[in-house]
C-alpha positions as CSV (number, residue, x, y, z in Angstrom):
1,X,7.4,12.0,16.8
2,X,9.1,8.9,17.7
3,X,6.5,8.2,20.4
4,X,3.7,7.8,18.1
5,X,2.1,4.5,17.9
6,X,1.9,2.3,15.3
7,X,-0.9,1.9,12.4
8,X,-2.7,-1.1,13.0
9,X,-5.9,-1.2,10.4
10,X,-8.1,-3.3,9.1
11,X,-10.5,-2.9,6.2
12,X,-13.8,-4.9,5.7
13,X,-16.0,-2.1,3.5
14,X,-14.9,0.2,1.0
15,X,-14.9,3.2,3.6
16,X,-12.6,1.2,5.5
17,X,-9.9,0.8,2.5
18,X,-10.2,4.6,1.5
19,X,-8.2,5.2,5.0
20,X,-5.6,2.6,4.5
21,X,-5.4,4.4,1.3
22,X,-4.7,7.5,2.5
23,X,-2.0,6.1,4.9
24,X,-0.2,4.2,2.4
25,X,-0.3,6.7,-0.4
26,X,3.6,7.5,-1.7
27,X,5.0,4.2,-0.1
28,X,7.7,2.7,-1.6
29,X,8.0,-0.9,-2.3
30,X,11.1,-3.6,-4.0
31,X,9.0,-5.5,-6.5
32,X,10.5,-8.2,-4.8
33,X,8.3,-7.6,-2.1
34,X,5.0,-8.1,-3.8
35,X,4.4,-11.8,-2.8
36,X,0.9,-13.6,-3.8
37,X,0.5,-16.8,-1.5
38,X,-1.8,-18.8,-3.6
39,X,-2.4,-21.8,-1.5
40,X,-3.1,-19.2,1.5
41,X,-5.1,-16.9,-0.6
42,X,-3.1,-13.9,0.4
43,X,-1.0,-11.0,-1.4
44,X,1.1,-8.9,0.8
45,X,3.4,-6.1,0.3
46,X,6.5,-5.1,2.7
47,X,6.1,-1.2,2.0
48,X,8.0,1.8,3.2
49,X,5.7,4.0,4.6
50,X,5.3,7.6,4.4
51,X,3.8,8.6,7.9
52,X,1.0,11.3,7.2
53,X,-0.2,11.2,10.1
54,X,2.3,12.5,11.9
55,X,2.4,15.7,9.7
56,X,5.6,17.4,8.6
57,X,6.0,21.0,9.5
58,X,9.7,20.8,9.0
59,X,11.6,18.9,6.4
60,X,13.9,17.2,9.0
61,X,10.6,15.7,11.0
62,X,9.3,13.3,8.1
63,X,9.6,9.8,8.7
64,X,9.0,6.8,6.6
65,X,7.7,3.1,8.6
66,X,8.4,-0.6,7.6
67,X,5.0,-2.0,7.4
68,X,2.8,-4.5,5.8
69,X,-0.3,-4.1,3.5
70,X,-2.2,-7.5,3.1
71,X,-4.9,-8.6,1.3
72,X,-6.9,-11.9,2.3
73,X,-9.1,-13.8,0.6
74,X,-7.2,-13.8,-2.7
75,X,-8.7,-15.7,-5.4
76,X,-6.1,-14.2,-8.2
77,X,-4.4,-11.9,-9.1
78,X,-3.3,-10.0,-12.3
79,X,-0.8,-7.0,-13.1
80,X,-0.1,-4.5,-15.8
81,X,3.2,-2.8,-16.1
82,X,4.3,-4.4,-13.1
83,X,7.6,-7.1,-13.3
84,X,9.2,-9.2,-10.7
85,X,12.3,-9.2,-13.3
86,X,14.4,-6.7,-11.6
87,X,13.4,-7.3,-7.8
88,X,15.5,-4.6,-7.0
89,X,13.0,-2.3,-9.1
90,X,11.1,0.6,-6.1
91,X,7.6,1.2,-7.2
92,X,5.7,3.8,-5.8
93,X,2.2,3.1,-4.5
94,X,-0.4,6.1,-5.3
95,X,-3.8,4.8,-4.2
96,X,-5.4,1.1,-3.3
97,X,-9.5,0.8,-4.1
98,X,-12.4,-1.7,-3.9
99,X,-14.6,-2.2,-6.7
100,X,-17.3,-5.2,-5.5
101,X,-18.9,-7.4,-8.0
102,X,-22.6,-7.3,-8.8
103,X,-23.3,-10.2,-6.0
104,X,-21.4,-9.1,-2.5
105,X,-19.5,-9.5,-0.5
106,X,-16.5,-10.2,-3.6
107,X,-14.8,-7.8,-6.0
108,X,-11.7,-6.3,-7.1
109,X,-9.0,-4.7,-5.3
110,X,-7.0,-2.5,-7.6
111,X,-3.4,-1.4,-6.1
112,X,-2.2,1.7,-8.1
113,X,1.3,2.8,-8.6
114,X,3.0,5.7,-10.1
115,X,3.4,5.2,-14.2
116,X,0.5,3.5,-14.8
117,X,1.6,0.2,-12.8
118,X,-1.7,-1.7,-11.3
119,X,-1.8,-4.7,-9.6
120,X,-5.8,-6.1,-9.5
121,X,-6.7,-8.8,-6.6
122,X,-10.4,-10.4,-7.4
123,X,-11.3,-11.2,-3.8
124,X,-14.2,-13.3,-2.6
125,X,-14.6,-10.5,0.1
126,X,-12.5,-7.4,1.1
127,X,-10.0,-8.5,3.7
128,X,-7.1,-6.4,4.1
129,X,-5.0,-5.4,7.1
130,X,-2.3,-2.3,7.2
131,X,0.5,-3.0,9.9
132,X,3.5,-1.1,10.6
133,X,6.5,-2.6,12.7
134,X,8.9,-0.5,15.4
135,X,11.4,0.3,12.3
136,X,10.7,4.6,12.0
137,X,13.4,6.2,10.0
138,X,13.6,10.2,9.2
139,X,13.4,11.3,5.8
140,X,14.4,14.6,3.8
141,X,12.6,13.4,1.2
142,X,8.7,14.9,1.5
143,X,6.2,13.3,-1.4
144,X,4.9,16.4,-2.9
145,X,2.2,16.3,-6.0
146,X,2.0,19.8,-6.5
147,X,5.9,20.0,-7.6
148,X,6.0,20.7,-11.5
149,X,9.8,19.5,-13.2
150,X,11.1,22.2,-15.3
């Protein structure tokens, strides 16, 4: 598993997001890590990676991957039940979509995180680029949806 290569995406359509999606759903991030660059126009977010697509047959093969989710092209940004006061606080990033506004090619990235935490990016086009670095840890800890607290 350790020989696999690193994701390197870029997303410039809607189609093209739903698979960074997909490989970034159940990453953790420190809120301190959610950085909007206003002056570059950018929003980035050093995330912990769950790697998917390595699959996990066993427990003990699961790996997580430093990498970086950013978003170009930023003309604003707003959040809901999402704070920078604690930037020690993990949130846990469920699903990242592209809504586009009635005249192309802008719209409105929406970053979605588990308990109702959302992050929206108005865009003057969908820009976003998913990189991961050489740092691969394993992890015991599998995301699973289907679990059910008693």
């Amino acid at each position: 598993m350790a020989d696999a290569k690193p994701l390197r995406l870029l997303a410039e359509e809607a189609e093209d997001l739903e698979i960074i999606s997909a490989a970034v759903q159940d990453a953790v991030v420190k809120a301190e890590n959610l950085v909007y660059e206003a002056r570059k126009r950018r929003f980035s977010l050093e995330i912990n990676r769950f790697r998917w697509e390595e699959g996990t047959e066993k427990r003990r093969e699961a790996e997580r991957i430093r990498s970086l989710l950013a978003f170009d092209g930023v003309m604003g940004v707003k959040t809901r039940a999402i704070t920078k006061a604690d930037p020690e606080l993990i949130l846990s990033l469920l699903q990242v979509t592209f809504t586009p506004d009635a005249e192309p090619p802008g719209g409105k990235v929406t970053l979605l995180f588990a308990g109702d935490g959302e992050i929206v990016l108005t865009v003057e086009a969908l820009d976003a680029t998913l990189m991961d670095s050489d740092y691969v840890w394993n992890t015991r800890h599998t995301p699973n949806h289907e679990r059910r607290k008693r």
